[in-house]
C-alpha positions in Angstrom: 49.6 31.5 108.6 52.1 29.5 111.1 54.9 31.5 112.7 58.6 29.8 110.8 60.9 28.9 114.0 63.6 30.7 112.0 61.1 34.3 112.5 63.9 36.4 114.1 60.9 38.7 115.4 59.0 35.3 117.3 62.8 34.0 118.1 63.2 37.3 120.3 60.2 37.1 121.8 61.1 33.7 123.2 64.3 34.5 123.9 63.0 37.6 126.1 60.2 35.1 127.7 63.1 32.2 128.8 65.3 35.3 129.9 62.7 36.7 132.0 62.4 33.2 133.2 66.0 32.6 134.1 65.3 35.8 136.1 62.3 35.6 138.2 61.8 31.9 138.4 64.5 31.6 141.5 62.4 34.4 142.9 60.1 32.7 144.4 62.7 30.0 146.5 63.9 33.2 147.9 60.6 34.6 149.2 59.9 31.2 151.0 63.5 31.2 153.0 62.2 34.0 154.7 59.3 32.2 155.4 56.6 34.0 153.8 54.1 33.2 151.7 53.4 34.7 148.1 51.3 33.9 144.8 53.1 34.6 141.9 51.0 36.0 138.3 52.3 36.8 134.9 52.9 40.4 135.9 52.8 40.8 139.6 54.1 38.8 142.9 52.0 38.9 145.9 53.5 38.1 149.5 51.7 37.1 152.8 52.6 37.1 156.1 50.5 37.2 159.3 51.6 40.2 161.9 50.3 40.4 165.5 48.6 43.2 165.6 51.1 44.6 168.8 53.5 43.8 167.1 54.2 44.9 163.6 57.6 45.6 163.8 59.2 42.1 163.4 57.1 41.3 160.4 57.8 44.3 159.1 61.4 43.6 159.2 61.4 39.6 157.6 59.7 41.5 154.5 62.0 44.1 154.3 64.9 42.0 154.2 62.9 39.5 151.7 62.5 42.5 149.2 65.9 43.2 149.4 67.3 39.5 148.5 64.5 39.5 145.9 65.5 42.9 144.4 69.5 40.9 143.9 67.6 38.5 142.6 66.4 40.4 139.8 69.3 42.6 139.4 71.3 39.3 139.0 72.3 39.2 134.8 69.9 41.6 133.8 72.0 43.6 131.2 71.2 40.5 129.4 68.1 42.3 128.8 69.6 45.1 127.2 67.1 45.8 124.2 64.3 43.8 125.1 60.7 44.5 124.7 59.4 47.1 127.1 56.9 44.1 128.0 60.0 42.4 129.5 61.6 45.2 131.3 58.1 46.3 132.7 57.3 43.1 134.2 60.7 43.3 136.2 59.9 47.3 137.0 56.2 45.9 138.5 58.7 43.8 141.3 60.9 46.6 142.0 58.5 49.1 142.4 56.7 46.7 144.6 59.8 46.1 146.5 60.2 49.7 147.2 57.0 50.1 148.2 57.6 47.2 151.1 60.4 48.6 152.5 59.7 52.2 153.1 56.0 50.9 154.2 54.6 53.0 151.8 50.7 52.6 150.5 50.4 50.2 147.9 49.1 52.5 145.3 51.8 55.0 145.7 54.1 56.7 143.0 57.3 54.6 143.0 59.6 56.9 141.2 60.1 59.2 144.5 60.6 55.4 146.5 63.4 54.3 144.3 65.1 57.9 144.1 65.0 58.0 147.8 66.6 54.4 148.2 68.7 55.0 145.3 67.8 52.1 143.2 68.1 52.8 139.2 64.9 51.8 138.0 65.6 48.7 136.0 65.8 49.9 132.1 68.4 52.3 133.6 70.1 49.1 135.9 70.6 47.2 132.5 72.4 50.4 130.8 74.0 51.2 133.8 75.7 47.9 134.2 76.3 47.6 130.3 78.1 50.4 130.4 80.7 49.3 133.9 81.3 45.9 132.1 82.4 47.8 129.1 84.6 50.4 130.7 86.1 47.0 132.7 86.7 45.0 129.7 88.2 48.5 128.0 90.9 49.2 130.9 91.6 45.1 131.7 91.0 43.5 128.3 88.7 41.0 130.6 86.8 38.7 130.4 88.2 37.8 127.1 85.5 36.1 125.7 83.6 39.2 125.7 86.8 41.2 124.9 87.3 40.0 121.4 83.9 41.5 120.8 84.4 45.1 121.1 86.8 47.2 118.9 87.9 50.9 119.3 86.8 53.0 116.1 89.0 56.1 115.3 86.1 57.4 112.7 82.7 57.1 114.9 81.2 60.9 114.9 79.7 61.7 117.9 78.6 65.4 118.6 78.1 65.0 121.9 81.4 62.9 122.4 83.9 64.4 120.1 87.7 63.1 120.2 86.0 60.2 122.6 87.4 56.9 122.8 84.4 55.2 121.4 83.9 51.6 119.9 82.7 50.3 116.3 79.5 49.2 115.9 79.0 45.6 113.6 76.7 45.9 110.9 73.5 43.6 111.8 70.4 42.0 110.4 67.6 42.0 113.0 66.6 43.6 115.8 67.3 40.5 117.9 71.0 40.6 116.8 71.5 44.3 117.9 70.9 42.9 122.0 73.9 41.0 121.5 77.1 42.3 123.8 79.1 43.1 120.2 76.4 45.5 119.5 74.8 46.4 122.7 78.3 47.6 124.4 78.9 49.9 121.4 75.3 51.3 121.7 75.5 52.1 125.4 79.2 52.9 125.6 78.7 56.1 122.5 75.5 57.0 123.9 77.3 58.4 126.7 78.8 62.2 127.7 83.2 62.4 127.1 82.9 63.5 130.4 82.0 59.8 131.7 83.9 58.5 129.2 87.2 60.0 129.9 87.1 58.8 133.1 90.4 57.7 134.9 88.9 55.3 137.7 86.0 53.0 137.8 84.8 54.5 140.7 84.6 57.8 138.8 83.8 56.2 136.3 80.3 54.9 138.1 79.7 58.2 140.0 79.6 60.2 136.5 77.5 57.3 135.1 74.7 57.9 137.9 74.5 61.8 137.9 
């Protein structure tokens, strides 16, 4: 039986698909102003680059700094992802861990969880809450951007265990699961998720250093 075009279920799956797009599809420009070469799949992105074998170094360097620019890359708008598949989110995790992998030289099979701790990168699912939650304590303490402003709202009678007498935010009733990664109902989610501790924080650099430990 065909799929309707109105199937909120196949409408977030697209949606995912043209966000992961937006996100990776620049990726690939980047690599090639370094000047290497790379093959690109559905869930992995190869790079090539010839090395003289005496002299490693420099190569070693114009894919180091290639990884980085690509790792911006995909940090670039990704709490737009908040809520997406794991299919989504997993693809991205493939080119980070990837990217880690390059520039601490480590073997290509290695663990990447100890490589992204060490470098201190948030693996991405983490990145997207992360920088949720900073654009929510923003907008809380400077009312901007506006146009996301008007979409969150202090509740005085959300019951949180772990965050009573917090200053948290009402969540709007919705209808699918592709409406909940909206910002109205993703800041909410994140924002009362998290410990009074982080939330009562007077800064934003406190503010960020609570979010991370």
């Amino acid at each position: 039986m065909p799929t309707s075009a109105l199937d909120p279920e196949s409408a977030g799956r697209r949606s995912s698909r043209i966000l992961f797009a937006v996100n990776c599809s620049p990726v690939g420009d980047v690599i090639a102003g370094h000047g290497v070469q790379y093959h690109q799949y559905a869930d992995d992105t190869q790079l090539h680059l010839a090395m003289r074998a005496d002299n490693t170094a420099a190569g070693l360097s114009v894919l180091a700094a290639c990884t980085s620019d690509v790792r911006i890359r995909i940090d670039y708008c990704n709490a737009l992802l908040h809520g997406a598949p794991a299919a989504t989110t997993h693809k991205l995790q493939r080119v980070q861990n990837n990217a880690a992998r390059i520039v601490v030289e480590a073997p290509k099979r290695s663990d990447a969880k100890p490589l992204l701790r060490r470098l201190h990168w948030l693996p991405v699912k983490q990145r997207i809450t992360y920088k949720t939650a900073v654009v929510t304590f923003k907008i809380r303490n400077t009312a901007t951007p506006a146009y996301l402003n008007r979409h969150i709202q202090s509740s005085d009678c959300v019951q949180n265990l772990r965050s009573s007498g917090a200053p948290l935010l009402a969540r709007a009733s919705w209808k699918t699961d592709f409406a909940a990664r909206g910002f109205r109902h993703s800041a909410p989610a994140v924002w009362n998720s998290l410990l009074k501790t982080v939330l009562d924080s007077s800064s934003l650099t406190l503010f960020k250093s609570r979010l991370k430990s």
